[in-house]
C-alpha positions in Angstrom: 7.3 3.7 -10.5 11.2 3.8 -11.8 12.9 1.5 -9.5 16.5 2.3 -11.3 16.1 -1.2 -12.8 15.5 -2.0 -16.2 13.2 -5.4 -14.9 10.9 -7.0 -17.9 9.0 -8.6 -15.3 5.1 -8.1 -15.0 4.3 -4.9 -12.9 3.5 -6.2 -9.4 1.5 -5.7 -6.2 1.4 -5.9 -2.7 -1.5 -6.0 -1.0 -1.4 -5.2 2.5 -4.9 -6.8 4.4 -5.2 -5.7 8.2 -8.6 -7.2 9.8 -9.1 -10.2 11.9 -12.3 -11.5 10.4 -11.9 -13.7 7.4 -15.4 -12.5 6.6 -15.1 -9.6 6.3 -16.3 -7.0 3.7 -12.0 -5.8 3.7 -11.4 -9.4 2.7 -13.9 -8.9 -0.4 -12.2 -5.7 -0.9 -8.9 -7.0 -1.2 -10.1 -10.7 -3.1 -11.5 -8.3 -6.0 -8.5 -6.4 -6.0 -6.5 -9.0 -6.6 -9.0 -10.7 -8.8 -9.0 -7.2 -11.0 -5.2 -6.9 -10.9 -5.0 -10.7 -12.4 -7.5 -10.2 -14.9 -5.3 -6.9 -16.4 -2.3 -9.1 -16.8 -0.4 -7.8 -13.5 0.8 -10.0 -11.0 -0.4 -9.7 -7.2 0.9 -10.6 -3.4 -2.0 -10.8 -0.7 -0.2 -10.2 2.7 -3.0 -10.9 5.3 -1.8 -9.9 8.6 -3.7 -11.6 10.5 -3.5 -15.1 8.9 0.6 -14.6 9.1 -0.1 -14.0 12.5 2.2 -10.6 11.8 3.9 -9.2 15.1 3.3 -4.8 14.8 5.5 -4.6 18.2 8.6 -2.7 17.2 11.2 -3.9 19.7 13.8 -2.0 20.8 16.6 -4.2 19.1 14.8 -3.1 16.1 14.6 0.2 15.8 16.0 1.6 12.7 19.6 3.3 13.5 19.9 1.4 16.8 23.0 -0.2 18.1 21.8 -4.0 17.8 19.7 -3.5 15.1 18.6 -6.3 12.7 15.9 -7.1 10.9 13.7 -10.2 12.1 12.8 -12.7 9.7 9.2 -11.9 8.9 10.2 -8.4 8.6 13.6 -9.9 5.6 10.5 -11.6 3.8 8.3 -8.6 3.7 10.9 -6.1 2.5 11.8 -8.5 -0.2 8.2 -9.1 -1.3 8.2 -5.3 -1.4 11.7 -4.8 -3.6 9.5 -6.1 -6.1 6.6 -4.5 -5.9 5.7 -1.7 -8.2 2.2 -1.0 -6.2 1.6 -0.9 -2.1 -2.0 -1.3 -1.3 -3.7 -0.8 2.3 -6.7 -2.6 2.5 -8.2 -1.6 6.2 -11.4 -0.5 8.7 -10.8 2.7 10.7 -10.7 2.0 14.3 -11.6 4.6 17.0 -11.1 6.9 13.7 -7.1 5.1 13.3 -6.1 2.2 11.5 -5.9 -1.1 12.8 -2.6 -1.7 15.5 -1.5 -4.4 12.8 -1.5 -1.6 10.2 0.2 0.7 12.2 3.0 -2.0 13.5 3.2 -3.2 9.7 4.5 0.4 8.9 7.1 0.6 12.4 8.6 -2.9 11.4 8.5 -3.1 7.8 7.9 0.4 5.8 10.1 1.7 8.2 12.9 -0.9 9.2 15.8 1.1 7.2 14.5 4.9 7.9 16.0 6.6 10.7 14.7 9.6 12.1 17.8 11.7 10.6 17.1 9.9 7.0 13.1 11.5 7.3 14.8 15.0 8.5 17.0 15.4 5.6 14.8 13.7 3.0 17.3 10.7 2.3 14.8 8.8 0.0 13.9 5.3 0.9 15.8 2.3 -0.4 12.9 0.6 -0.8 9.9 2.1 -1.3 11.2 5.0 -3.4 9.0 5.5 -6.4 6.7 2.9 -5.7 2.9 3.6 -5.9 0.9 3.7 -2.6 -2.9 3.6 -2.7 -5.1 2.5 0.3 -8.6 1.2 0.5 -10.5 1.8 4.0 -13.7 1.5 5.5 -15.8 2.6 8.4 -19.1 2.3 10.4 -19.6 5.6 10.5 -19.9 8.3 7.9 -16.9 10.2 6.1 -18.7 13.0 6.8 -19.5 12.2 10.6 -15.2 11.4 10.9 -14.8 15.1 9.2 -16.9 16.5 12.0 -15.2 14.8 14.8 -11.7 16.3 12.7 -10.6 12.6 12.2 -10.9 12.2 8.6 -8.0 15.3 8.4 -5.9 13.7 10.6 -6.0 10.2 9.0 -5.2 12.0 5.5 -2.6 14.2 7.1 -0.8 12.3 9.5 -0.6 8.8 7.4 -1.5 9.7 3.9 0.5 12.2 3.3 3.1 11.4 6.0 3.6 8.0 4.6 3.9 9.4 0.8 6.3 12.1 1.6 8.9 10.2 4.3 8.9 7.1 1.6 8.8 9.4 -1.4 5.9 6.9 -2.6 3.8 8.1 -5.5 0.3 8.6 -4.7 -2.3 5.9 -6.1 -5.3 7.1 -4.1 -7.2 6.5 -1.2 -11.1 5.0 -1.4 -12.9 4.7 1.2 -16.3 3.0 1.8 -18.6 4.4 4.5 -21.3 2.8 6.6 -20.1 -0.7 6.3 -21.4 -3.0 8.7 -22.8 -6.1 9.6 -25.6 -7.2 7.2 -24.5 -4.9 4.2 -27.5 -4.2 1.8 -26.5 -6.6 -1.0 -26.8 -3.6 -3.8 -24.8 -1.2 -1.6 -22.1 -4.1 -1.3 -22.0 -5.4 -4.9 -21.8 -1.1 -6.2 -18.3 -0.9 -3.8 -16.7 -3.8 -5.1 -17.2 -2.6 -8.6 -15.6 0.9 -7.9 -12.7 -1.5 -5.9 -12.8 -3.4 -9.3 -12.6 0.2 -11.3 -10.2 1.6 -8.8 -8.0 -1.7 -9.5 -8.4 -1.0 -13.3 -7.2 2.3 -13.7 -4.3 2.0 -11.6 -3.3 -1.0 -13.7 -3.8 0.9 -16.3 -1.8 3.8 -15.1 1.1 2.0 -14.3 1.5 -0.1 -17.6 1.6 3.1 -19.6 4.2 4.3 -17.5 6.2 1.6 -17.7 5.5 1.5 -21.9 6.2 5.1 -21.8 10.1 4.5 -19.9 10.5 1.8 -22.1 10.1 4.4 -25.2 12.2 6.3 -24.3 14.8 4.2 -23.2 14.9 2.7 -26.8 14.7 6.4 -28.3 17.6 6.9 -26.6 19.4 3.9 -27.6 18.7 4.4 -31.1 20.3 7.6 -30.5 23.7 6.9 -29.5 23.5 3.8 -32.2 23.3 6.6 -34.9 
């Protein structure tokens, strides 16, 4: 969570909505996230994809490293919005077992505008995601355990999870996911999710703020110590 800043500025997230259907039991998801993360005294940033009407092609123009690179507007206004950010949340459905294109295109354009493939090879840390918290929140028709049968609930954890937390040297803020949504959600089922969202949203508040006490501690320990 140290950005190499000394900002007194309220911790802050990004949250980071990819389905179509305003809705939509992701849109709950992400509403009572934010809801949770304003009620703990934390300020929040809803990005829904699809209302912005967000682009995921990455054109070749763009590509980190390329000769004619720069960065689009949409893309400028996203990376600032994430400068500040202290917390990157995924709010998503799994598709065919995969996130959502917009997800995926969301991570080519934006994570990903500044890290060439050479920067990933030799673990050149990320200008700006470095040290920022990454937590997702997903859903799916299906079971978990029917994905871990068919091998796809490895290879979402492997091959974005963990990809995504290493190349970006992110910290880790967990990864919930809700099974058997669908249309018509049994009203118990739906209410008991949002609460774990809700407790989910808490904790990492929580987490965070005594971090950030716990840097500013020692940051005056240390001052008072070269004063004396």
């Amino acid at each position: 969570m140290a950005h190499g800043t000394s900002r007194a500025q309220s911790l802050r997230h990004v949250v980071v909505l990819g389905h179509p259907s305003p809705d939509s039991f992701n849109h709950a998801i992400a509403e009572r996230y934010c809801e949770t993360v304003r009620a703990c005294g934390q300020e929040v940033v809803l990005r829904d994809l699809y209302a912005l009407d967000f682009d995921p092609r990455l054109r070749a123009e763009h590509r980190p490293g390329s000769v004619s690179n720069h960065l689009s507007s949409d893309v400028s206004r996203e990376l600032g919005l994430l400068r500040e950010a202290d917390v990157v949340v995924f709010v998503y459905p799994l598709w065919f077992g995969m996130p959502p294109a917009i997800i995926k295109g969301y991570v080519d354009r934006v994570l990903g505008a500044a890290l060439t493939p050479d920067a990933i090879v030799h673990n050149v840390p990320d200008a700006v995601l470095n040290g920022r918290t990454f937590a997702t929140f997903s859903t799916s028709a299906t079971t978990r355990a029917w994905l871990e049968e068919q091998g796809q609930w490895q290879s979402l954890h492997q091959a974005f999870d963990r990809y995504l937390l290493s190349i970006f040297a992110m910290a880790d803020g967990g990864h919930t996911h809700f099974e058997a949504v669908v249309e018509n959600l049994n009203p118990q089922y739906a209410r008991e999710m949002l609460e774990t969202v809700e407790h989910n949203a808490r904790k990492l508040c929580s987490t965070l703020a005594a971090a950030r006490h716990a840097i500013g501690a020692q940051r005056a320990i240390g001052t008072f110590a070269i004063a004396e």
